[in-house]
Structures are given as C-alpha cells and as structure tokens.
N, C-alpha and C positions, 0 to 999 in steps of 0.2 A: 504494500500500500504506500503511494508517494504521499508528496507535500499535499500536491492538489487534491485530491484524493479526500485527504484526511481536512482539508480547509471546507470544501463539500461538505464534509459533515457537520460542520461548526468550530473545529480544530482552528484558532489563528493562529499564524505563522507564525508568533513568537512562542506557543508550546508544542508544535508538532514535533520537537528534541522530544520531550516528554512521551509523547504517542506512540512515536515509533519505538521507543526504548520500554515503553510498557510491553507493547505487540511480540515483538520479540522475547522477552519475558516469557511472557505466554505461551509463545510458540516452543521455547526450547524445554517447557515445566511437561511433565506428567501429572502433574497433581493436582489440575484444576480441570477437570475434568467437561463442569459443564460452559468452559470458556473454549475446548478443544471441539465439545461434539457437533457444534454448528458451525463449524470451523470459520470461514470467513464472512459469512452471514451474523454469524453472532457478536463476531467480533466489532463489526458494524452498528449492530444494535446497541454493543453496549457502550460504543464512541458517544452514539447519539444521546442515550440515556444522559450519559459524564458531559454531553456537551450540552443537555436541559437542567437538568440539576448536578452540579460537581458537589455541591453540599455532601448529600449523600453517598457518594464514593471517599470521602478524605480519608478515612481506614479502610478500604482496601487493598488488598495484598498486593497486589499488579497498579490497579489502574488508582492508586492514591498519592500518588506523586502528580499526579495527570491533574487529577481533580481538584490537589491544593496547585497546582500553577495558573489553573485555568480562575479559580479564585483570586489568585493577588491581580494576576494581570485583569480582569474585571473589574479588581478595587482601582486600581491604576488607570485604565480607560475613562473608568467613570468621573478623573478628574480633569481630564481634556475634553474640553477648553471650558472654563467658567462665563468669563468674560473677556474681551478685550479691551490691556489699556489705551488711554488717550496720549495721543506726540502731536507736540509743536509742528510748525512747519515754516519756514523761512523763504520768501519768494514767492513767486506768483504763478511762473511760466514751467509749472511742474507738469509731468508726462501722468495722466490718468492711472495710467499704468504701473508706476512709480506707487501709486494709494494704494491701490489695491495690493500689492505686494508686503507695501508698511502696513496697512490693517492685516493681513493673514499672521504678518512675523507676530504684530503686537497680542495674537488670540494666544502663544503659543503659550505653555504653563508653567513656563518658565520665565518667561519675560516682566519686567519689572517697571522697565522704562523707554523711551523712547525721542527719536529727534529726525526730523528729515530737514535737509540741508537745499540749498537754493541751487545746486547744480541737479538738482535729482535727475535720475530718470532708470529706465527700466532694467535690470541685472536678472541676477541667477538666484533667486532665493530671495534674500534682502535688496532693494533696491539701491541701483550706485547713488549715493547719497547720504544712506539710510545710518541712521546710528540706534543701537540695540545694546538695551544694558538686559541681563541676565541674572539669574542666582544661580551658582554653584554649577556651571555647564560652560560649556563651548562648541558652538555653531559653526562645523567650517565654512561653509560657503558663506556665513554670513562674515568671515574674514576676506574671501574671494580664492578665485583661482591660485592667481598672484599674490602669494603670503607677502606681506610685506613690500608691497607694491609702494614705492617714495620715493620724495624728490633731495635733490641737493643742491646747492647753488654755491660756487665758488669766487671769492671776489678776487683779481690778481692784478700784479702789481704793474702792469703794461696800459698802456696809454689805447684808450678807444681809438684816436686819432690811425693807431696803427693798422686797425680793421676798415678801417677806410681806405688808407694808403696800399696796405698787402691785403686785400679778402682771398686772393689763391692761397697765400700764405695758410691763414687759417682753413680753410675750407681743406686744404692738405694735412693740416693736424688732425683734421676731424675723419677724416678718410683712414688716413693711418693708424689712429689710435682709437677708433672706435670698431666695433661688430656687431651687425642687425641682421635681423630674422632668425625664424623659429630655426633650434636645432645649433643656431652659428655660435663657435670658438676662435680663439685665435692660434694661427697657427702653432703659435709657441705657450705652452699654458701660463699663465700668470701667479705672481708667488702671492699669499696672504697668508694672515698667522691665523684668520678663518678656517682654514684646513684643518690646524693643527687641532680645533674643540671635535668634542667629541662624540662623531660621526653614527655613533654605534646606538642613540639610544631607540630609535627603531630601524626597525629592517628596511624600510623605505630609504631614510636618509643612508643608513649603512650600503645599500644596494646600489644607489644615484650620486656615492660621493666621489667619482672617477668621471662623472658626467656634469658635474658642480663644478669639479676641478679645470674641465676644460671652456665651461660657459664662463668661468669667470672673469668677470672684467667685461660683459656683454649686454647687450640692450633688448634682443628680442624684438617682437616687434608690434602692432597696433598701434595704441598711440604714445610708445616709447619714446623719446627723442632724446639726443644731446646735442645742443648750441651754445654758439656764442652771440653777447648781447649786449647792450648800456644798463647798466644798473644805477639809477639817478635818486637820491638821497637830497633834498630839500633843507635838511636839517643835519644838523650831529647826532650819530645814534651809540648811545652807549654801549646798548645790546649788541650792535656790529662792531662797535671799535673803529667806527669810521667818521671823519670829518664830511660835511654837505659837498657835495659835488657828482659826477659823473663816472665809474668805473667800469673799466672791462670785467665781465661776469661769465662765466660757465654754467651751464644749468643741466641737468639729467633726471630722467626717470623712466622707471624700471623699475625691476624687485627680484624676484625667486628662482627666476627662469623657471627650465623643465622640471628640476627638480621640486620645488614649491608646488607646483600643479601636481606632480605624484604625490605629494604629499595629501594633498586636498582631496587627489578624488581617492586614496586609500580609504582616509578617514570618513570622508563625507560618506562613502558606502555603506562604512559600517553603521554612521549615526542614522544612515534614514532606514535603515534593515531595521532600527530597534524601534519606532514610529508604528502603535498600535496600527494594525489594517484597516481599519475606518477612517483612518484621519493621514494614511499614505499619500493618497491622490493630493488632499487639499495642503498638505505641510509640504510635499513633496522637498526641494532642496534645502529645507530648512533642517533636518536632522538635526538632535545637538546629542552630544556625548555629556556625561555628570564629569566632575570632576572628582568623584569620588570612584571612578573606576578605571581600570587600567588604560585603557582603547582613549578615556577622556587626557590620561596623564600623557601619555603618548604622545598625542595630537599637541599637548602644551607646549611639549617638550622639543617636537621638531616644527611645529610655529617658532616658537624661540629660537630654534638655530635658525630657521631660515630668516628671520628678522637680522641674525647678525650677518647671515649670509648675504642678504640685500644691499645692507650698509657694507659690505666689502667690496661685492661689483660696481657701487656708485666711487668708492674709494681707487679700484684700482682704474675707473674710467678718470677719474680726474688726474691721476697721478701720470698716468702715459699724456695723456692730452697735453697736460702744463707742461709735464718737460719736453715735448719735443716742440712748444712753445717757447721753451726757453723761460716764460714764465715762472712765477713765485705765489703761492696763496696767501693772503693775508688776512682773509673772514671768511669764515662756514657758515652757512645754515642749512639743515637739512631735517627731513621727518618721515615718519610713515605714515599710510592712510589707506592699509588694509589690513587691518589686523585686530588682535584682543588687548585690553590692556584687564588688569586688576586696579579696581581704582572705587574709593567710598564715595557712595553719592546718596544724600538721604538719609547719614549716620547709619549706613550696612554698604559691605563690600559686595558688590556685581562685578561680572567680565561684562566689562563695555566694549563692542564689538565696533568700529571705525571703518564702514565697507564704502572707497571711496569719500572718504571725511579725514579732515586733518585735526589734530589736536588743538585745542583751543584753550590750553589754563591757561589760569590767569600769569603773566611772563614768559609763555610759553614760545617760542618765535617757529614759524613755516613757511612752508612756501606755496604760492596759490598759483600755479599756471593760467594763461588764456587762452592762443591760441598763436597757429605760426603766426598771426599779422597782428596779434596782438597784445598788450603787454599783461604782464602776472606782475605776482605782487608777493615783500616780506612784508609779513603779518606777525604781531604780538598778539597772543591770545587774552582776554577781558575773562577767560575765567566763566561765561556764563550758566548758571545751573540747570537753567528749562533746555538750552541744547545740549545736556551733559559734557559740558566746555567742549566743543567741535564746533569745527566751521568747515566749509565747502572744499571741494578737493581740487580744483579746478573752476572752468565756466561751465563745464555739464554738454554734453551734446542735446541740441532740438531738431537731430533727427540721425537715424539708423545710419549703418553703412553701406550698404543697400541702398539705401537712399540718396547715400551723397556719392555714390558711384553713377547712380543713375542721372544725379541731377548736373556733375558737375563733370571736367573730364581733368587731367592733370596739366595737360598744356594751359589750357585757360588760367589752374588757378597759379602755375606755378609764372604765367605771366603778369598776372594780377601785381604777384608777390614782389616780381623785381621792380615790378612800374612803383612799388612802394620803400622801393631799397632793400629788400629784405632777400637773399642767396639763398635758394633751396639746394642742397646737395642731392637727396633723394626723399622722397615721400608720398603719397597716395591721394587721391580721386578723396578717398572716405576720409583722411583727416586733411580735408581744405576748411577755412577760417568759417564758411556759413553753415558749418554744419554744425559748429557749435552756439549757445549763448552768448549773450551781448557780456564780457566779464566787469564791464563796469556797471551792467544792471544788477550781475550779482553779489559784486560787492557790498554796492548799498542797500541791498537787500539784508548784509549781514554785518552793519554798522556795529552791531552791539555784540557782536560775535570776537570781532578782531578790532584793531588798529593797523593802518597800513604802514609800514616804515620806509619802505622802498618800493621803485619802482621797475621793474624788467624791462625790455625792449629787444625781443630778438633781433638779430641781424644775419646771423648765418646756422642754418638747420639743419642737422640730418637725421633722418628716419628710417623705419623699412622701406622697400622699394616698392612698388603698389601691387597689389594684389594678394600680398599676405593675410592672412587671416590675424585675429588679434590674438596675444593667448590673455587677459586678463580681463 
C-alpha cells in the first residue's frame, strides 16, 4: 500500500511513516490473527476506522502509534490559521499581487508581525519587498533564493574627472575584474579567509564548497551589476568619514551565487513537506522550519555562512577592481537585504525575515539602488518600529521581464543611456531604466524610514548579457 493509497483513506502525509510501519507490523506478526484473515481488505477497514476515530485505537498493539500521531497532528492542524495579522505598507504604486502574497505570509501561525516596503512587488512566497517577523522559525524562501542577496558601495580615492577623461580605462577594469552569469568563475579561483569557516555544517554547503570556491568573486546574473559612478555628498558625513563634495564610487550587488540557491531549495523542500495537506496548496513557498529542530538549525547555520559568503564575493569584487585601478578605498558601506536577522521587536525576540528590504535601525547606514539611468542613494536608518526598522531595497520593478523584453529592445535603451552619459558595458532588454519605479517617488515615500546621506550617479555599468534568466 503507497502514500497515495493510504492518503485515500484519510492517512495525511505527515503520518503515512506511521501507517506503513504499523502494516508491516502486521504483516510480519502471527499473532493477530483477525488483522491477517481479511488480509488487505481488513487492513483497509481498519485505516478507515483509525482515520474516523484515532481516539479509540491509542492502545493498540499495531495501529497505536498510528492513532496517537494522527491525534497530535489534528491538534496541530486545528491551529492553522486563526487569524491574520495586520502590516503597514509604504507607497502607493504597489503590485496587487504583492497583497495578496503579504496577506497569505501574515495568516501563517507563526507570524507575528509585519511590513511591506515601497519597492514591493510580486516574488516566491513572500513578496520582494515584504518584511516578516516570526517566532521561533525560519522561512526560507521568505529569505529568497539569493541568501544574502546585498549591496556594497566603495568610495576611492581617484578623481571623477578621470572617468571622464579615461571611461575605456574603467570600462577595462570592469571587464577584467568582474564575472557575470549563471554558473561563471574566474579562471583563476580567488583567495578569501571565507573558505577557511567551516564548510561542513550541512551537507549542502559541505557538497557546493568546491563550486563556492570557484564563483567566488562573481556576480551572477538578473539584476546583478557592478559600476562605477559620482557619489555627491552635500554635506560632511561623519558616518562616511567624508568631507561635502563629489567622489568616485564602486557599487555591486549580488549575494550566494549557486551555492545559496542549493541551499534554499534543500531546505525550503523540507519546510513545505512539513505544511499540514490542507493548507499545502495555499502556504505553498512559505514553509518555515522551528528552530527548535535540527533541518531548522541547519538552514540557520548555512544562511549564516552564506551571509559571510556574500560579503566575501562583494569583497573580492572590489579588491580586483580597485587594484587594477590602481585605486585606494577610503569609505564602505555595504548590507544585506535577503535574509533572517534575530532581533527584539515588541519586548520578545522574532527572526525578522528582510526579502528584498534593507535594514533600517536607527544608525544603521545602506544602500538603496535605482536604476542604470538612475541614481541610488546612502541611507541612515530612523530606526522605525511599525516597518520593523527596514526600508526598501531598491526602486522595485513596475513590470515583469517578460515584459520589459517585450516592451523594450536593448539597442534603444542602451542608446537612451549614452545620449545620457551613462556606458553600458553589457546588460539586458529586462533591466532597462522603465521597467523599474520612479526611485525618487520611492524614497519619499519612505521619509521616515531612512535619511539620505549621499547620493549615486552611475556612469559606467556592467551586467549579464541579455537573455539570462535571473537567479534571485
């Protein structure tokens, strides 16, 4: 007798272990004779029986192991879903679709709080945008594909005027010291003391750290990029260590590569496999793992590395880049904005999940991307409590790629681009400038979220080459 089989008769998928381990039981005893003489017919009956009332099987010799699981997981069922809570929302020009995906996260029975951010729009589970605080659990896809999916922005000590004067110059650094698309390494692997943690606490990262090793230092591709750009400061900022003026800036984002996404979809399998069968279809990528069990500690534990692993590709892209600029760094800022943090909010600790959202405490500094023609921004985080201190990850895309493949073509926009000053090295049909949000509608849409300190201004861009799919 299979899964199906035994699901037929009322068996859910989370006790059919139990079923088939009673059955067999059974099957190998002599001594129960009247479970033997109707052989498979009886055996039937009496599923049914266990699966109308289990009460009266839980002392049963065979089938009471059956009967107490099919009880807890009933008592358990019967707490999904009570209600759903209420989240903020910041902006206007949100994707419908984007709600509906934050109302399902917000039913789930674990969830505690919430926050949607002014780039929304539609993902895998949680919507990009979406912020999800939790108790005692971890949701992978509600961290994303792309574990640790951030940006970094590097200020150096070279003179803009020189990207004017040489843009081959640059546009040759960027060639040289960067690698895009799915799968791409560098020829020669790159060193990081990242390698040296340690690789082994699941079999996923232990299995993918030879393929870590060679993505390292790499971009991947969708809407990956790394550019050079003006970074224009108004004022003195103490948080930069920089006087008011104009600087040459590096900026990059990225995250986990291949390995981050095995990681995701291991775990994610396992947390929507545990998702009572009634509530599969409508939770569907929302699985979450407790952290009180091993598959949850697991997931914590290579989220974590791949967080530091994230921050090592952004690390060793700036470090090839500046030097074969000849360049010096003088100011960091960098963050994540797909990932879990532990963090108290309401006097009780939740994982607050940031899918597509930056960190927003109060001091906090990030960095908000626009779009190629348009500028991003360093941000201080205001700390705010109703978005569970996050602010936006980005401008958000207001429409698919699909869409902006079909709407736009890459000659047009990459002509656009230089009639604006702006060097595209390479990049795609689906990330041209209209396919995202206005970033300065959605800034001041999130006034109270952040303070802007600086200002980006790309100049010279590279990305995948078009037609990649995205992996994040």
């Amino acid at each position: 007798m299979n899964a199906r089989q035994l699901e037929k008769l009322g068996i859910p998928r989370e006790c059919v272990p139990f079923a088939i381990s009673a059955i067999q039981r059974i099957l190998a005893s002599n001594s129960s004779r009247e479970e033997m003489e109707g052989g498979g017919k009886s055996i039937k009956k009496s599923l049914q029986a266990i699966s109308d009332s289990p009460e009266e099987f839980q002392s049963h010799t065979y089938w009471g192991e059956l009967a107490k699981a099919l009880i807890d997981f009933r008592l358990e069922d019967s707490k999904l879903p009570l209600q759903s809570i209420a989240y903020p929302t910041w902006g206007e020009q949100i994707d419908p679709g984007a709600h509906v995906q934050m109302r399902v996260a917000c039913e789930l029975p674990v969830a505690r709080a919430a926050a949607l951010m002014p780039d929304a729009h539609v993902g895998y589970g949680l919507p990009i945008g979406g912020v999800l605080a939790v108790e005692n659990a971890v949701i992978p896809y509600a961290v994303g594909v792309d574990i640790a999916c951030r940006m970094k922005l590097s200020v150096l000590d070279i003179s803009p005027n020189e990207m004017h004067k040489q843009p081959h110059r640059f546009e040759d650094v960027l060639q040289r010291g960067t690698r895009f698309g799915i799968g791409s390494t560098h020829e020669r692997p790159q060193d990081h003391p990242v390698m040296d943690l340690d690789w082994s606490v699941t079999r996923t990262t232990r299995e993918k750290k030879d393929t870590a090793r060679k993505q390292l230092g790499t971009s991947g591709s969708g809407n990956h990029f790394v550019e050079f750009g003006t970074l224009t400061l108004s004022e003195p900022s103490q948080d930069l260590g920089l006087e008011s003026g104009t600087y040459t800036a590096l900026l990059s984002h990225s995250g986990s590569r291949g390995t981050g996404a095995s990681v995701c979809s291991v775990y994610s399998n396992i947390a929507r496999a545990l998702i009572p069968t009634r509530h599969s279809e409508k939770f569907g990528y929302l699985g979450w793992l407790s952290l009180d069990t091993q598959a949850g500690q697991e997931y914590w534990e290579a989220m974590s590395l791949m967080g530091h692993y994230a921050a090592a590709n952004h690390d060793v892209i700036h470090r090839l880049v500046t030097k074969l600029l000849g360049a010096r760094i003088i100011s960091t800022v960098e963050n994540h904005h797909n990932f879990a943090w532990k963090e108290t909010h309401q006097g009780k600790q939740w994982v607050v999940h940031r899918k597509g959202a930056t960190p927003a405490g109060r001091g906090v500094l990030g960095v908000i991307p626009g779009s190629m023609s348009t500028p991003g921004f360093v941000v201080r985080g205001k700390g705010n409590a109703a978005s569970l201190q996050s602010a936006s990850h980005g401008a958000g895309r207001c429409m698919s790629r699909t869409q902006a493949r079909q709407k736009y073509t890459w000659k047009d926009v990459r002509n656009l681009l230089n009639d604006q000053g702006i060097r595209v090295i390479s990049a795609g049909a689906d990330e041209a400038p209209g396919a995202y949000k206005d970033i300065h509608s959605v800034m001041a849409a999130q006034h109270d979220l952040v303070d802007i300190l600086a200002r980006f201004d790309p100049k010279i861009v590279k990305m995948c080459e078009d037609g990649s799919p995205a992996e994040d």
